[in-house]
C-alpha positions in Angstrom: 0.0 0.0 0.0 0.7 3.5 -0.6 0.4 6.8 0.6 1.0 10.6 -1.2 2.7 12.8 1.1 2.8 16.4 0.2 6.4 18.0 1.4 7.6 21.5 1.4 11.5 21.0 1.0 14.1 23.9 0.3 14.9 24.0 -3.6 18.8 22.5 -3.0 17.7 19.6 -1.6 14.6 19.2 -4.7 17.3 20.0 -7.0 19.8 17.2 -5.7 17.0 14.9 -5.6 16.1 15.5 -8.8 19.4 15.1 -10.1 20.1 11.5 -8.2 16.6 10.4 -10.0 18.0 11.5 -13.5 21.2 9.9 -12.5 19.7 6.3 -11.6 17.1 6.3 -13.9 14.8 5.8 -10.9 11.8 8.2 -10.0 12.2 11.2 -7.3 9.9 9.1 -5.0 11.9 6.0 -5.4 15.0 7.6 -4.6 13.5 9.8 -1.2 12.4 6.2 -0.3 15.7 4.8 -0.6 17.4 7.4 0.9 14.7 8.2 3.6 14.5 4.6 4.0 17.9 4.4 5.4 18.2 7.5 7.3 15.2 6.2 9.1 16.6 3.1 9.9 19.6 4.9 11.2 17.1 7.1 13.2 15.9 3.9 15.4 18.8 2.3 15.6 20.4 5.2 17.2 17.1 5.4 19.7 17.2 1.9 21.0 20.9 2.5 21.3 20.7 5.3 23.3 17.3 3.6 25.3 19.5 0.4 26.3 22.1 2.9 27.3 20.3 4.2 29.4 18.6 1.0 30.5 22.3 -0.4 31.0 23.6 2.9 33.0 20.2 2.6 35.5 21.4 -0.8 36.1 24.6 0.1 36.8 23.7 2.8 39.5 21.4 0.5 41.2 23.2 -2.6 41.2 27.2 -1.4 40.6 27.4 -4.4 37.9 29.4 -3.8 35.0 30.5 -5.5 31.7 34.1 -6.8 31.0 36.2 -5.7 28.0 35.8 -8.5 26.3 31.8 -8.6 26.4 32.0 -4.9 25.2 34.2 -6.3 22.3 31.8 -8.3 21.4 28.9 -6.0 21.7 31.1 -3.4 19.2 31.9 -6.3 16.5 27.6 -7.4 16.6 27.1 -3.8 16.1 29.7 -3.4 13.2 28.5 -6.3 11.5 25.1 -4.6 11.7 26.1 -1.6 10.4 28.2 -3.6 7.4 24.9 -5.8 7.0 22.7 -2.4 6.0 25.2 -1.2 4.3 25.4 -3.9 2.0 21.3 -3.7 1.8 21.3 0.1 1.6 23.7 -0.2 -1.8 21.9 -3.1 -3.0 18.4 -0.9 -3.1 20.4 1.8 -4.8 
């Protein structure tokens, strides 16, 4: 299903979007999709990042536990891989 939105942008960006849809022979929606697409994803991802921050440093100050280094490690390659992963998906779409 789909849905019009009407959006009042500044001319530069209409312009550069414009030129991206000529450039990849794909429509101006199909692009803002694209691109929104991702930014959105980026969006959230960086909410429940910061929410289980948070979540993590409430924990710490009531119950002084902590992670090691190596968990953290971990943590930093899942998240890497996650990025990489959408990436990957985000240039795929393009």
């Amino acid at each position: 299903m789909t849905r019009q939105l009407n959006l009042r942008v500044k001319d530069e960006f209409a312009s550069g979007l414009e030129r991206l849809s000529k450039k990849t022979g794909r429509s101006m929606a199909s692009v803002l999709e694209i691109v929104a697409g991702q930014a959105i994803e980026a969006a959230e991802a960086d909410i429940l990042f910061e929410e289980q921050a948070l979540r993590a440093w409430e924990e710490y100050e009531l119950t002084g536990k902590c992670v090691d280094s190596d968990e953290i490690d971990s943590m930093f390659a899942q998240a890497l891989e996650s990025a990489r992963r959408a990436a990957k998906n985000g240039a795929n779409e393009a």
